[in-house]
Backbone as ProteinMPNN parsed JSONL, in Angstrom:
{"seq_chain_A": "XXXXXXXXXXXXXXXXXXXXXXXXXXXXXXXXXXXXXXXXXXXXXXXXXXXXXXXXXXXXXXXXXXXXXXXXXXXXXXXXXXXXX", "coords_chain_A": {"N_chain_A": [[88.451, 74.959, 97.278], [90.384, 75.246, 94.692], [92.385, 74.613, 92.104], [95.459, 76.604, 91.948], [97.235, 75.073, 94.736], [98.902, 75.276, 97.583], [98.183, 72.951, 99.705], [97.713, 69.963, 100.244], [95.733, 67.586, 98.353], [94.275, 65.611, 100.007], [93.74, 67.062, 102.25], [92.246, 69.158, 101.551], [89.356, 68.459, 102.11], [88.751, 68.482, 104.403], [89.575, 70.859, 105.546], [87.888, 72.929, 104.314], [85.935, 72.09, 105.67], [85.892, 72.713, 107.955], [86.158, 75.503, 107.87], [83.529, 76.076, 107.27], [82.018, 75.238, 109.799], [82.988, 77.434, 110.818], [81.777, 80.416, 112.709], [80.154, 83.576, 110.924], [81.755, 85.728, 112.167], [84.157, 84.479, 113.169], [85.159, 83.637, 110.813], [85.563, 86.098, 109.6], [87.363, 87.433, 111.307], [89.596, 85.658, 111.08], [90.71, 86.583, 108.484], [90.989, 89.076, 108.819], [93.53, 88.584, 110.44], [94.646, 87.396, 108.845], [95.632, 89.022, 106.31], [96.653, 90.885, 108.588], [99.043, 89.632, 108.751], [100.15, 89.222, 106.796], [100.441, 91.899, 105.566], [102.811, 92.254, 107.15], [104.894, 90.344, 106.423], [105.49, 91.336, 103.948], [105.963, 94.007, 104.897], [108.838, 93.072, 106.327], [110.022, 92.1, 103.911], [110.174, 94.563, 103.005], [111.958, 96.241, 104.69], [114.151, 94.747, 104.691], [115.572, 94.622, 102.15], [115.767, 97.426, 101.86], [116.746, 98.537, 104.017], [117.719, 100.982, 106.729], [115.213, 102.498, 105.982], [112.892, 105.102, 106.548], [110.227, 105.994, 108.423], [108.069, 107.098, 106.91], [108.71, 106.32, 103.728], [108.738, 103.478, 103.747], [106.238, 103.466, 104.426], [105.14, 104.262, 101.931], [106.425, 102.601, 100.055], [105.358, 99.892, 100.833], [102.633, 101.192, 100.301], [102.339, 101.039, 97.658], [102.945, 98.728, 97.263], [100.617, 97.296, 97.79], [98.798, 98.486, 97.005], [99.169, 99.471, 94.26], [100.574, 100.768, 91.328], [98.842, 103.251, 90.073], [97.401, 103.925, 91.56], [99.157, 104.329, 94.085], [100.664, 106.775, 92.932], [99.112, 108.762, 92.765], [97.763, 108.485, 95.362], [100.363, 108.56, 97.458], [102.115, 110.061, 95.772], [104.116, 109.107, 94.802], [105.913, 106.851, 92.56], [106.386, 104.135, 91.8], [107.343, 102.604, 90.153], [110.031, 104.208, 89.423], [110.959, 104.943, 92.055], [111.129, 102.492, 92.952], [109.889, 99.253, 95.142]], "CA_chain_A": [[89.825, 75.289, 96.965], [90.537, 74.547, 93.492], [93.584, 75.667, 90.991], [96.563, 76.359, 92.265], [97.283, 75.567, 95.629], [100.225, 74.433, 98.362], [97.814, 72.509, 100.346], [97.619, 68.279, 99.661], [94.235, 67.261, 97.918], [93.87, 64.645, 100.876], [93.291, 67.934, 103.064], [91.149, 70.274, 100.987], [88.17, 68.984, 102.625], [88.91, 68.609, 105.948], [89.95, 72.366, 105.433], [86.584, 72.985, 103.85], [84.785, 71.609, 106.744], [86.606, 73.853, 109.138], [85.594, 76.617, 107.435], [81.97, 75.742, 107.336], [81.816, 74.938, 110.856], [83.255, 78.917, 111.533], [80.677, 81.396, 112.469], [80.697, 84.249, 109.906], [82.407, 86.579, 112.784], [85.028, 83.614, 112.971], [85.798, 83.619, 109.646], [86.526, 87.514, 109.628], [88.29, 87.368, 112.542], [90.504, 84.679, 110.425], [90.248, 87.267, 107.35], [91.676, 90.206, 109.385], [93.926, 88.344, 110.623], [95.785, 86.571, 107.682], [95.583, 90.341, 105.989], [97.803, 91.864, 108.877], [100.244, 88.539, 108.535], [100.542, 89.457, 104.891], [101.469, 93.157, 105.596], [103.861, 92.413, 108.657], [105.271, 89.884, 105.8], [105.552, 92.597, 103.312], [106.822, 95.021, 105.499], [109.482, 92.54, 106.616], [110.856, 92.314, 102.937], [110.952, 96.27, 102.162], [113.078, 96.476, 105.199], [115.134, 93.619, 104.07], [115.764, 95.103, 100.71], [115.761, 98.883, 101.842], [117.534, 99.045, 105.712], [117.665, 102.306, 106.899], [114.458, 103.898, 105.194], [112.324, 106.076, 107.322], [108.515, 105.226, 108.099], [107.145, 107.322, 105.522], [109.16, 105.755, 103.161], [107.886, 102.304, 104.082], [104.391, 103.024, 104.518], [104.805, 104.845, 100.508], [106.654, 101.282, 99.536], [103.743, 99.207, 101.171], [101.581, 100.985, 99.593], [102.644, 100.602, 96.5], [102.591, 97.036, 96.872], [99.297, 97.027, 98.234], [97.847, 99.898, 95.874], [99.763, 99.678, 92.749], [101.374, 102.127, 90.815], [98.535, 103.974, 89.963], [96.554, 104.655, 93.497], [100.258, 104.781, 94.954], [101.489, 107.662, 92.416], [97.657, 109.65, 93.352], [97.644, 108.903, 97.064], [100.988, 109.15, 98.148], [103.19, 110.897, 95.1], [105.06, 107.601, 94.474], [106.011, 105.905, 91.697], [107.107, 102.367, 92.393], [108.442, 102.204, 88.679], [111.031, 105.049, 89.494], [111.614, 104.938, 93.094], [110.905, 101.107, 93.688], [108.683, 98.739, 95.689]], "C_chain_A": [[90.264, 74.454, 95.778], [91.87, 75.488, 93.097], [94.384, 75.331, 91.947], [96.886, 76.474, 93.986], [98.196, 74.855, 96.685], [99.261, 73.452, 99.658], [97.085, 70.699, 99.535], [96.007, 68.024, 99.294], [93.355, 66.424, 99.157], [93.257, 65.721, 102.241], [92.6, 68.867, 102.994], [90.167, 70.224, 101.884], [87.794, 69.041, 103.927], [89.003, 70.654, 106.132], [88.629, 73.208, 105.004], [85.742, 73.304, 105.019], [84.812, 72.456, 107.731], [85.911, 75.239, 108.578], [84.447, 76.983, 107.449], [81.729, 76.096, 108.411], [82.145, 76.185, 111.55], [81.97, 79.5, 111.297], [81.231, 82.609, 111.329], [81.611, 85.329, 111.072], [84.012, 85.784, 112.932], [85.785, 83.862, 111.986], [86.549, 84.854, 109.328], [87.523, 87.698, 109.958], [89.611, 86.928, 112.047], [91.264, 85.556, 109.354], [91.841, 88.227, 107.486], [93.199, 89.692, 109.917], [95.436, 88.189, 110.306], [96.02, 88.155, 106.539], [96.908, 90.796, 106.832], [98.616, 91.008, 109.334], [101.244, 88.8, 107.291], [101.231, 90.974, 104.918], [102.394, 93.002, 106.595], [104.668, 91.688, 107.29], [105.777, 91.073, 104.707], [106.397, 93.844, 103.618], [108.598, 94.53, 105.783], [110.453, 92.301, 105.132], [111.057, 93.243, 102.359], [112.213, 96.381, 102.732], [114.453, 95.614, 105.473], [115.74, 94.105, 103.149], [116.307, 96.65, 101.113], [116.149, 99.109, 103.227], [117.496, 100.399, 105.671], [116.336, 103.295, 106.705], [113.625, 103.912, 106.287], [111.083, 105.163, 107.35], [107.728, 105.56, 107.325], [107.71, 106.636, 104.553], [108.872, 104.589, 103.245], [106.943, 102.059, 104.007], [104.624, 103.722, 102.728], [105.139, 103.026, 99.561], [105.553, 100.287, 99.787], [102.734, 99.502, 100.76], [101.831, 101.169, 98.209], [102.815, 99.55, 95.923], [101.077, 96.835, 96.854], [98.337, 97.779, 97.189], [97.831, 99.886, 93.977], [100.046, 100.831, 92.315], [100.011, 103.442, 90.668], [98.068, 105.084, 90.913], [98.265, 105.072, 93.798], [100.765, 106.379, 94.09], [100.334, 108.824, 93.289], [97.607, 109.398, 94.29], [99.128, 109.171, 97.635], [102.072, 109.623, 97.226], [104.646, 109.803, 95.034], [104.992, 107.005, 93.517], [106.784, 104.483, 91.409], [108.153, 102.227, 91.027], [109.75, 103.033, 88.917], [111.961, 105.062, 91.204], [111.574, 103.19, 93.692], [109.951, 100.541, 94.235], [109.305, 98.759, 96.687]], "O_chain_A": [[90.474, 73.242, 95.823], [92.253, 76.573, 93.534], [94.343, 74.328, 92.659], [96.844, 77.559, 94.567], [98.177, 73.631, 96.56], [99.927, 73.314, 100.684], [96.278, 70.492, 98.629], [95.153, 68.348, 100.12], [92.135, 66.505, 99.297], [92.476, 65.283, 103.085], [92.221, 69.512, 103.972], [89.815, 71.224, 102.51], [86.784, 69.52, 104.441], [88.376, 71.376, 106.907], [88.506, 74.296, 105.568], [85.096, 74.312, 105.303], [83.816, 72.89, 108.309], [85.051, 75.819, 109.242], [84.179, 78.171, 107.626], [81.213, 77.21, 108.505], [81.776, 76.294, 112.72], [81.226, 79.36, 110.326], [82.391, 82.643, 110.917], [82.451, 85.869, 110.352], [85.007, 86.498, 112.804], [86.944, 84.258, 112.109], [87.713, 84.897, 108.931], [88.511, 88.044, 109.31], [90.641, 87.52, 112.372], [92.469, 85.324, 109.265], [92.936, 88.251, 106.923], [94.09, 90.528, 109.764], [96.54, 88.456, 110.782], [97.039, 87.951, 105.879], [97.977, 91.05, 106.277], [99.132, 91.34, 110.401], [102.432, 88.659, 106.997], [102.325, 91.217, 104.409], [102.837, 94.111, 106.892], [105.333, 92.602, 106.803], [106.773, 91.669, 105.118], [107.196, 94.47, 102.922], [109.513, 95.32, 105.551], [111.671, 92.335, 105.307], [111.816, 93.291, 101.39], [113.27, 96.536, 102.12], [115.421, 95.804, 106.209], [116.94, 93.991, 103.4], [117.361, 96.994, 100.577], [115.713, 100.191, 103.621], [117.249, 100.99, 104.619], [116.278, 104.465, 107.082], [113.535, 102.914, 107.002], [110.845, 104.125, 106.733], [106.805, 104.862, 106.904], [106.783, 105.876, 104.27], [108.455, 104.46, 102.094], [106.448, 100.979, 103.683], [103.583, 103.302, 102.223], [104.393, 102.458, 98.763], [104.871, 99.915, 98.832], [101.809, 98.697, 100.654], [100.849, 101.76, 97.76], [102.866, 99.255, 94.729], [100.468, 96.26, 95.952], [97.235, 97.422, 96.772], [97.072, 100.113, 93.035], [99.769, 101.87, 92.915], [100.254, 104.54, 91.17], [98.193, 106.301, 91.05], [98.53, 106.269, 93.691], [101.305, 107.167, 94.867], [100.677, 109.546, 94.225], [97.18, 110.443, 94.78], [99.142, 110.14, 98.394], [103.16, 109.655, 97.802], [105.85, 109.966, 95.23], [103.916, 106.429, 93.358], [107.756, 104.196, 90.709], [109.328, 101.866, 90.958], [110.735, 102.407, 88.526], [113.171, 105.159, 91.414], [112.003, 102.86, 94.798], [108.875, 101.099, 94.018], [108.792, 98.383, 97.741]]}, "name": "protein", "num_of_chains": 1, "seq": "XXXXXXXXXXXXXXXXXXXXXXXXXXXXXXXXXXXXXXXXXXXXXXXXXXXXXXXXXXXXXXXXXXXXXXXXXXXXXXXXXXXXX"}
């Protein structure tokens, strides 16, 4: 863990070590995890920003975070630049 990062230098390698010491199913497990933390997070500031909107409307905003404009315009007929994130 190098560059930029919110965790104290005095704990990198303790953090390291931990990581090591996970089996690789562990580590997934960890992976998958911190993934559907990040979209519950995500989700939690569309409907902060955007109250009321429907679930298609949510899952088109999410993925337009997650996708980007281009995949989001070609998979779900969304353009984040025009209708938002």
């Amino acid at each position: 863990m190098s560059g930029r990062s919110d965790t104290h230098p005095m704990f990198e390698p303790l953090i390291i070590e931990g990581f090591r010491k996970m089996s690789p199913s562990q580590r997934f497990k960890m992976a998958i995890e911190m993934s559907e933390a990040i979209r519950d997070l995500a989700k939690t500031g569309i409907l902060k920003r955007h109250p009321g909107i429907s679930d298609e409307e949510l899952r088109k905003r999410l993925g337009a975070l997650l996708l980007g404009r281009e995949l989001s315009i070609k998979v779900n007929d969304w353009d984040p630049e025009l209708e938002g994130y």
